[in-house]
C-alpha positions in Angstrom: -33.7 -18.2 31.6 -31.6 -18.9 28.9 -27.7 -18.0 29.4 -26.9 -14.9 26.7 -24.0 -15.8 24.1 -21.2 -13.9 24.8 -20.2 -11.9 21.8 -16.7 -10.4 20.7 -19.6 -7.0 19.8 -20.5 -5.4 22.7 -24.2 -4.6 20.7 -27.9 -5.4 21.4 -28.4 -3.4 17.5 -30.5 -6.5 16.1 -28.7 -6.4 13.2 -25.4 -6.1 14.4 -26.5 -9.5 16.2 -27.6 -11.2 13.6 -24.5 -10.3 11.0 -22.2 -11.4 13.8 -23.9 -14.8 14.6 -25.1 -15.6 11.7 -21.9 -14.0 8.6 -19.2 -12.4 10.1 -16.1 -14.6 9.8 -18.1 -17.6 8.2 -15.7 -18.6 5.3 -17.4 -18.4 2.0 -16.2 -19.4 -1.6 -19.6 -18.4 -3.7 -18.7 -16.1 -5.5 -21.8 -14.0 -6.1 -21.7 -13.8 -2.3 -18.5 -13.0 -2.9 -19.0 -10.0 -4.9 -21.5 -8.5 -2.7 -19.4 -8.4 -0.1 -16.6 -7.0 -2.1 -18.8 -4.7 -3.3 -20.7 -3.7 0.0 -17.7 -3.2 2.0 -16.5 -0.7 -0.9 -20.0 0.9 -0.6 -19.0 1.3 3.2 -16.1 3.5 3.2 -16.6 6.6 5.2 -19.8 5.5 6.7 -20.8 2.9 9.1 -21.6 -0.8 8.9 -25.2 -0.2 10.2 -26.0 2.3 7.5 -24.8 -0.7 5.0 -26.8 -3.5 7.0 -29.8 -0.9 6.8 -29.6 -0.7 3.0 -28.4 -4.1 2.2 -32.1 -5.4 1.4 -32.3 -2.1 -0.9 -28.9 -2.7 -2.3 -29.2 -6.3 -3.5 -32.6 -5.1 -5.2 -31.1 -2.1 -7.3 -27.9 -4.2 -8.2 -29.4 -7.1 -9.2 -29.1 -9.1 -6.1 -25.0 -8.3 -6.7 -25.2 -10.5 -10.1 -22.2 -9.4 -11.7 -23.1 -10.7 -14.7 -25.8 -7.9 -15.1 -23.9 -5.6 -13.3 -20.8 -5.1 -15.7 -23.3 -4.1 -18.3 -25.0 -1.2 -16.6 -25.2 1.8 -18.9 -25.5 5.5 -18.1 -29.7 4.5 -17.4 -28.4 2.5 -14.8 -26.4 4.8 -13.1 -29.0 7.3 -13.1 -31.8 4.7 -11.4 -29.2 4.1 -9.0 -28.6 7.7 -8.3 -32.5 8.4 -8.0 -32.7 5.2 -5.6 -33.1 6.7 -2.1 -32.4 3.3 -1.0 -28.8 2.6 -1.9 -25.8 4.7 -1.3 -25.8 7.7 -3.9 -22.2 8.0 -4.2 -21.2 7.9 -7.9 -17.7 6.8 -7.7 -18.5 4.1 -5.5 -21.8 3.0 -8.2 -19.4 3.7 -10.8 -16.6 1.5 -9.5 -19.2 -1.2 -8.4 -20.0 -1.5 -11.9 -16.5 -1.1 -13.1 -15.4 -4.0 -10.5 -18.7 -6.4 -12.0 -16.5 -6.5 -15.2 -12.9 -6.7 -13.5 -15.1 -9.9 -11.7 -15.5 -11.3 -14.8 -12.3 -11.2 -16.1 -10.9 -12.8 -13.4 -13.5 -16.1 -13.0 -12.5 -16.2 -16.8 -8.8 -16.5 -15.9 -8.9 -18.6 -12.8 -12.7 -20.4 -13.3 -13.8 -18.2 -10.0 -13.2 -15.6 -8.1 -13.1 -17.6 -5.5 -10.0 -19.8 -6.6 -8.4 -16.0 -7.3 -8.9 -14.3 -4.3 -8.4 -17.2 -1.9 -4.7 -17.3 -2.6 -4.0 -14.1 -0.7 -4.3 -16.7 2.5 -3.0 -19.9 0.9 -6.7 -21.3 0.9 -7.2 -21.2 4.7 -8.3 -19.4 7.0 -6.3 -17.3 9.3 -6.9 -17.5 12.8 -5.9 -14.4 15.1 -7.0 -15.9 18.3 -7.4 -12.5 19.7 -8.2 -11.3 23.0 -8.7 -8.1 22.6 -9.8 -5.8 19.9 -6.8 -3.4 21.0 -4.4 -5.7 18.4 -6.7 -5.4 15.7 -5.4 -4.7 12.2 -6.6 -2.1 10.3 -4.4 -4.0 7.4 -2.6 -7.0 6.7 0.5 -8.3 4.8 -2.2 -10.3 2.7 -4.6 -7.2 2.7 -1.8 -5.4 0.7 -1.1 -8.0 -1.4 -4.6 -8.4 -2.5 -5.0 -4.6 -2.6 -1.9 -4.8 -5.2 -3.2 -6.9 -7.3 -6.9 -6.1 -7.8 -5.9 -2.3 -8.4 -3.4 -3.7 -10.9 -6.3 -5.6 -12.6 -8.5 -2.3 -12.6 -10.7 -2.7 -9.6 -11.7 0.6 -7.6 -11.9 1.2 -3.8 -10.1 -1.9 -2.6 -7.5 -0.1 -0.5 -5.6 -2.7 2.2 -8.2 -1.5 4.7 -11.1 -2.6 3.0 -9.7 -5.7 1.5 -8.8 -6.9 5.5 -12.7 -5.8 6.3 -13.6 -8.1 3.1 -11.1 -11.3 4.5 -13.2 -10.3 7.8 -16.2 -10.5 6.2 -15.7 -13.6 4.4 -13.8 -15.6 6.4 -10.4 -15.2 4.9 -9.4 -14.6 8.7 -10.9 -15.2 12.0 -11.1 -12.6 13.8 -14.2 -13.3 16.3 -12.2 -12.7 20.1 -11.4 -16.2 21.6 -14.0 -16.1 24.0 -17.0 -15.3 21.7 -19.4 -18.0 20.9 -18.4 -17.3 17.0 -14.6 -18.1 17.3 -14.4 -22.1 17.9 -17.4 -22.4 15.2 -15.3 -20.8 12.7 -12.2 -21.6 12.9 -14.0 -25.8 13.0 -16.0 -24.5 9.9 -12.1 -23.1 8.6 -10.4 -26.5 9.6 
């Protein structure tokens, strides 16, 4: 019988499993992926992480599979569809400030050539590695969750408090955060290396 990877989730949910093998903490500098994740976790505030993982296949179809090229120039029509879709997340704020942050997006790769040369900064380039052992020590927040919170508010982008900018350096790999005995932690931080 084949030995079962031990996890840092304690979670049989198949698609817990499969974000946390297969995403969660896996470093990633494309920034259409980047946006999507910037723009789910935003989505998630208030509700769980399985309600976004259900919806996710929903989500990329109404937003344009996250293209933020399209996205910044939604119209009223667009907000609507969205509204009506009973597969996405009918909150308007957080449609509203997914479209607002498609443009902020923009603006940015225009000023640094990517997001992903912008928001890399906040952690000099490389990941961080928590080596935790426990999930008793972990952050809600970070110095560099702060930071980036600062500045994207400052250039106009909405719900990107420091809690769900440290859930977005999870996400993306920014840190490491996969508990030094799961199967996830050395295969990061050699991916982050």
């Amino acid at each position: 019988m084949e030995k079962k990877p031990i996890r840092c989730w304690d979670t049989d949910n198949p698609l817990y499993v499969k974000y946390h093998d297969e995403e969660w903490g896996t470093p990633v500098h494309d920034d259409r992926t980047l946006f999507e994740f910037l723009t789910l976790e935003g989505f998630q505030a208030g509700l769980t992480w399985e309600l976004i993982l259900k919806r996710r296949v929903a989500l990329r179809k109404a937003f344009d599979n996250f293209n933020p090229e399209k996205i910044a120039r939604y119209m009223d029509e667009d907000v609507e569809r969205l509204m009506n879709d009973p597969g996405v997340i009918r909150n308007r704020a957080k449609i509203l400030a997914a479209i607002n942050n498609a443009g902020r997006f923009r603006e940015v790769r225009k000023e640094f050539g990517s997001f992903d040369a912008f928001i890399w900064k906040f952690v000099q380039g490389r990941t961080i590695n928590h080596a935790l052992r426990d999930f008793s020590n972990l952050p809600a927040e970070s110095e560099e969750s702060r930071a980036m919170s600062r500045e994207l508010k400052k250039r106009g982008f909405k719900f990107v408090g420091p809690t769900i900018c440290y859930a977005f350096m999870q996400a993306v790999g920014m840190v490491n955060d996969h508990l030094v005995h799961c199967f996830r932690h050395d295969q990061i931080k050699r991916l982050a290396s």
